[in-house]
N, C-alpha and C positions, 0 to 999 in steps of 0.2 A: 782502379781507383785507389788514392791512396789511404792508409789508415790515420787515422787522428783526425778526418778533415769537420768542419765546422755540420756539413751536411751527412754524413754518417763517418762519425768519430771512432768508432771500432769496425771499420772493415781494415782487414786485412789486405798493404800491398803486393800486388805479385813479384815473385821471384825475379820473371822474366822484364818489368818495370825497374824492377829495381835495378838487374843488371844493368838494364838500358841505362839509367842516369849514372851509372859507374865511370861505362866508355864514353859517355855522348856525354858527359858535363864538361861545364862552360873554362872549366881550369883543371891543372894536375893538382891531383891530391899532395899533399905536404907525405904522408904516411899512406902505404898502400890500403888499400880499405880492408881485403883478406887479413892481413897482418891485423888491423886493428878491430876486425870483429872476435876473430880468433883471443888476441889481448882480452877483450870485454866477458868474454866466453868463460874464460881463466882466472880471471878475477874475480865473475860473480859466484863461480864453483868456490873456489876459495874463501869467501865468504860466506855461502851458505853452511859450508864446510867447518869453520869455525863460530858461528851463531852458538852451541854450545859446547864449544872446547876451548877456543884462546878469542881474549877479548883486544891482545893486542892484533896478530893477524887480521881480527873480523873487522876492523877499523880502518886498517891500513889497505885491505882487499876494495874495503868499499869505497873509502876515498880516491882508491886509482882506479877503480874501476868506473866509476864516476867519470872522472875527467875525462878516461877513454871515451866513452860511450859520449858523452857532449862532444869530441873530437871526431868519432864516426859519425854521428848524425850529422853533424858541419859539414862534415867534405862529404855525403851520399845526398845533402840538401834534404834530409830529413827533420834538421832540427825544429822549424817550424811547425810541421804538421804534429809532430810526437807531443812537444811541448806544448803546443797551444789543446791539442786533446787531453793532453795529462790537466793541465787546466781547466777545461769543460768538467772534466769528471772527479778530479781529484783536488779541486780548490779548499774542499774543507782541509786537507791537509798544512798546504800553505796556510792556510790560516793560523791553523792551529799551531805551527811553528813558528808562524809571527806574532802568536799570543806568547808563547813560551819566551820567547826572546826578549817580549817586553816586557814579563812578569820577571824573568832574571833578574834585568836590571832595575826592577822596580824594590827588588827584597834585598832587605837587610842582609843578606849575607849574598853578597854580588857574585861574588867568585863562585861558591857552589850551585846559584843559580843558574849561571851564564852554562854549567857543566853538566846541570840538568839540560839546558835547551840546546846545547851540542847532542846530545842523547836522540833529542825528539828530530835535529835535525837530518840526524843517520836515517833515523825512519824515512823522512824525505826522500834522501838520497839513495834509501834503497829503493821504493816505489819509483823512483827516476829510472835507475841502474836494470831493473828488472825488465817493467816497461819495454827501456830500449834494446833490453837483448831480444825480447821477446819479437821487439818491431821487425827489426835488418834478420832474423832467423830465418833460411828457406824453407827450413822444414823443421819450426816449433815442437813437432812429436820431439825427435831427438834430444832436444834442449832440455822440455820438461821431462822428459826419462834421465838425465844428467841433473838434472835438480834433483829430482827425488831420491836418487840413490846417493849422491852424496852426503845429502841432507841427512839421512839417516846414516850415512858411514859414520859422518861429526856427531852424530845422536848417541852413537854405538860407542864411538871412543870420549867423550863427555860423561857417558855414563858408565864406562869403565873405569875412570879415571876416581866418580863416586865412587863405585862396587871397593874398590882397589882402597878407599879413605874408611870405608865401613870398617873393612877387617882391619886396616892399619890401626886407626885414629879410635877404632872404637865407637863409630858415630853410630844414633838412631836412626837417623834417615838418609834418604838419598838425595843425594845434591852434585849436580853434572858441574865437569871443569870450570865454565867460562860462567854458569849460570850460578854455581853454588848454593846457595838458600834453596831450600826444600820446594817455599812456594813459587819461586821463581821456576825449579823445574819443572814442578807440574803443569804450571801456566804454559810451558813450552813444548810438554809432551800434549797435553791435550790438544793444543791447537794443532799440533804434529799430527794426532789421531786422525783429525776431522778430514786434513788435508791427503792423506794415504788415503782413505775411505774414497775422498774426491779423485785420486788417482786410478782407485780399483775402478771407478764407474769409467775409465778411462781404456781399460786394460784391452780390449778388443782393435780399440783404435791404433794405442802405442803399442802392441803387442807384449805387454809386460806381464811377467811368467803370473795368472794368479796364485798359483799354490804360494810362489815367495812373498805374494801379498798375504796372501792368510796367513802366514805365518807369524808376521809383522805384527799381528794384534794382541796375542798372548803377551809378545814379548813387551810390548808397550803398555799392556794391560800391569804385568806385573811390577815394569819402576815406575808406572804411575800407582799402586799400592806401597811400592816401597818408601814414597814421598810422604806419607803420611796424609795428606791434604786432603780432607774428606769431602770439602765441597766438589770435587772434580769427581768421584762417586757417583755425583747427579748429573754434572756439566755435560760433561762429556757422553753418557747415554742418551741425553735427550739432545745433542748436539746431531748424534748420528742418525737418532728418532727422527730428526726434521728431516734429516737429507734423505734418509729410506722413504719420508711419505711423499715428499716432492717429487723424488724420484720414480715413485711408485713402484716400490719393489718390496709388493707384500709376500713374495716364500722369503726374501731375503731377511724382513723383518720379522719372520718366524725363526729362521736361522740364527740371525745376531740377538733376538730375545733368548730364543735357550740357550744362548754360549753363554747371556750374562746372568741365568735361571743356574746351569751351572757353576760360574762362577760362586754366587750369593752362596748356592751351597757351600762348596767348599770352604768360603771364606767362613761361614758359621760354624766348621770344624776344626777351627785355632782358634782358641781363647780372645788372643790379640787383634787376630781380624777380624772375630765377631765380635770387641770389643768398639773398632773400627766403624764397622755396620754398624750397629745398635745406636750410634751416637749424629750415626748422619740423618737416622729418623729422628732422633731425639734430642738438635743441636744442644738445648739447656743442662743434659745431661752431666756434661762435664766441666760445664764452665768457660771452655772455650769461647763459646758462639758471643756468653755473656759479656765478656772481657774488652771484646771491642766496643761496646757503647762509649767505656770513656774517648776512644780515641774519636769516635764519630763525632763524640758532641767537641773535641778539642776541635776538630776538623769546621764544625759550624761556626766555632770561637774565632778561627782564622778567615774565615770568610767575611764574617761580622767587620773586623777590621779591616781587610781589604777585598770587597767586596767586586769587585771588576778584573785582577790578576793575581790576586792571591796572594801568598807568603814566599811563590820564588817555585819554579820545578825542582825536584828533588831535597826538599826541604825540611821534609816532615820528619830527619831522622836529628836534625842539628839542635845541639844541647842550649842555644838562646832562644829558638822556638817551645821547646820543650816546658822551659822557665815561662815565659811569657803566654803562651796559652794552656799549662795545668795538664799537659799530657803524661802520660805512664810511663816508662821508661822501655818498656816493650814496643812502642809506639813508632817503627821504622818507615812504616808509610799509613796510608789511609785506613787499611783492610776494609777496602770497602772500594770500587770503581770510583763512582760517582762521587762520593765522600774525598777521596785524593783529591779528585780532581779540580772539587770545590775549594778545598783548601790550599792548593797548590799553586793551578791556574786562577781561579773566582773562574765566576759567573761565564767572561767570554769564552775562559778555557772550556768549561761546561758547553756551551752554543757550538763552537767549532767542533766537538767531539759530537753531538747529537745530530750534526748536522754532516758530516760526513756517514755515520752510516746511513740516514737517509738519502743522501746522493747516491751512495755507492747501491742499495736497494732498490732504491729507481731504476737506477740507470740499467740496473741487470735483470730486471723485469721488464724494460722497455725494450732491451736486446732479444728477449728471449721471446717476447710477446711477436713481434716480427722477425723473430728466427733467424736473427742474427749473432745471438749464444745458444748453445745448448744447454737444455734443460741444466745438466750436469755442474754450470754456472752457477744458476740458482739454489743449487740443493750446496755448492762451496761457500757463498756467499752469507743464506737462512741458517747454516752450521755452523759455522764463523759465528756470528751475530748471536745466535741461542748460546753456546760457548760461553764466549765472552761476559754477556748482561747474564748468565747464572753463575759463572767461576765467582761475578764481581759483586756479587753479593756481600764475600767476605774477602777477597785479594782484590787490587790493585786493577792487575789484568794489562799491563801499559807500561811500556818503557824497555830500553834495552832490546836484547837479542829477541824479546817477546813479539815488541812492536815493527821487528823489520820481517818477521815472518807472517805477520798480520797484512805486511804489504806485499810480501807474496802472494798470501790468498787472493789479496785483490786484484794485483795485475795478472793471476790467473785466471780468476774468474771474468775478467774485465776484455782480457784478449782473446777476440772471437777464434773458434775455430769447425773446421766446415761440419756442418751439422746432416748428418743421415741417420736414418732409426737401424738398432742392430739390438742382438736378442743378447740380454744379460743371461752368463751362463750361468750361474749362480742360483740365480730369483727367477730366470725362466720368463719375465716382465721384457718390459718393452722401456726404452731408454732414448732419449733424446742424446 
């Protein structure tokens, strides 16, 4: 059966189907198909690869990577079943990119709009691009073990490229190649966090080494402190909190409590980082937390007057906005999820965003309730989503290299794969 169909929209087509409509379809292919899965393969590496180290490659990967992958589906006669399921499941997204595009052209400054909604339409295009690799893959394990390690090699050299600006430039924080802004890179390591975690619950199946996973957390641990961004402090522990109880993997979540009981300690034995802690109990402490009310209420100001698409995506930083609705000069986007998005999008951009992650919720509780995801789905999907709605408290959380790794989570979680119980060695629990 194939995947995407209207009656189960995530099953996965077999290999041995698939080759059949290779040789047995009704014309020759223009491009050999091997040749062009392979291309798709290569491109979407390359992409993930750059997500935070160069923002011109991660554009240009993705856009051809794109076209390829609509060119494999066309000649394997996939496009139909992929795209009409990307549909079923993933229509908040079009939406939400058809809101973006109208809000563009709706705002006073047309041009930086329209470049906002190019932005949202990468997201798209990644959720397309993944999808389909994921679909024509014989064997998916290999795929996602090449996503993930890449993923992190471009993590590694992103955030070398900070480390390397630190000592040069002098800088307080860490800020990766492509992603730059502090909070941009915590938004990208966090979600980078949840999704490793979802990998290691994986580790048995793709056989990936765990000790190289444990390793991976420390080290993520610490340029997510060196970002400064305190809200992710909380985000991202209860992010992991969800997936370990979904999961049910109570020695594990005795395990990841005192790595970060240790942590806490030590951080209370620097000054700076207990200065760090202290203030994430205590957001009013410093003034920070305070500072964004002007821009929130700027952000209701801009809603007020365009109430349905807002003042344009990527708007909130432009010096005729700033004037006209009374914002701070600090004021480069929302600090705030919801708050951006009101002011950016209105109202529809708010609906198509709440309503994708309830589809996307659904749907992968509907999969897993009939054992058509693995639990490990759900525990990508309630991580993600905890993440996100606590990072967005006080950031954004959306847009950029952010949002195409958001659509990785999903077409991970979204893409079944064959489900048998196997004993986590770690937690010693039982795992879907």
């Amino acid at each position: 059966m194939a995947s995407f169909t209207s009656s189960n929209p995530l099953h996965p087509a077999s290999p041995a189907l698939k080759k059949e409509r290779k040789i047995h379809g009704s014309r020759v292919p223009l491009v050999p198909v091997s040749l062009l899965e392979k291309s798709v393969f290569v491109f979407s590496l390359v992409c993930l690869f750059n997500l935070p180290f160069s923002e011109a490659f991660k554009e240009i990967s993705l856009v051809g990577g794109l076209l390829l992958a609509l060119l494999m589906l066309r000649e394997t006669g996939r496009s139909g079943p992929v795209l009409s399921g990307l549909l079923s499941v993933g229509w908040p997204v079009f939406l939400f990119v058809g809101v973006s595009f109208a809000s563009g052209l709706h705002s006073i400054n047309t041009f930086e709009g329209l470049r906002g909604a190019w932005g949202d339409l990468e997201t798209l295009m990644g959720l397309i691009l993944f999808t389909a690799l994921l679909d024509i893959a014989p064997d998916s394990r290999k795929i996602r073990n090449w996503m993930l390690w890449i993923l992190l090699a471009g993590t590694i050299s992103g955030a070398s490229v900070g480390l390397w600006r630190i000592w040069h430039e002098h800088r307080a924080f860490l800020g990766m190649m492509n992603l730059g802004d502090k909070n941009s890179t915590a938004q990208f390591l966090s979600f980078l966090t949840i999704m490793v975690f979802y990998f290691h619950a994986q580790k048995d199946r793709w056989k990936i080494p765990a000790r190289m996973l444990m390793i991976l957390y420390p080290v993520l641990a610490i340029f997510l402190f060196m970002t400064h961004s305190r809200t992710f402090l909380i985000a991202v522990p209860a992010g992991l909190f969800v997936m370990i109880v979904v999961l049910r993997w109570w020695r594990t979540l005795a395990i990841v409590g005192g790595f970060f009981l240790c942590l806490l300690v030590g951080t209370l034995l620097s000054p700076t980082l207990r200065w760090e802690v202290q203030t994430v109990v205590h957001p009013m402490s410093d003034g920070s937390f305070e500072s964004r009310y002007p821009t929130w209420e700027g952000a209701v100001r801009m809603w007020k007057a365009h109430p349905f698409l807002g003042v344009g995506p990527d708007n909130f930083h432009m010096p005729n906005i700033h004037t006209i609705y009374r914002l701070p000069d600090y004021a480069s986007h929302g600090h705030n999820l919801f708050f951006n998005l009101l002011g950016e999008y209105g109202t529809l951009g708010v609906i198509a965003f709440v309503l994708w992650m309830i589809v996307w919720v659904k749907t992968v509780i509907s999969g897993v309730s009939v054992r058509r995801l693995p639990q490990s789905s759900l525990a990508l999907c309630l991580g993600t989503l905890s993440t996100l709605l606590i990072g967005g408290v006080a950031h954004p959380m959306w847009g950029g290299s952010t949002s195409v790794l958001l659509m990785l989570a999903m077409s991970l979680s979204l893409f079944p794969e064959p489900i048998r119980e196997k004993k986590d060695s770690i937690s010693g629990g039982r795992a879907a």
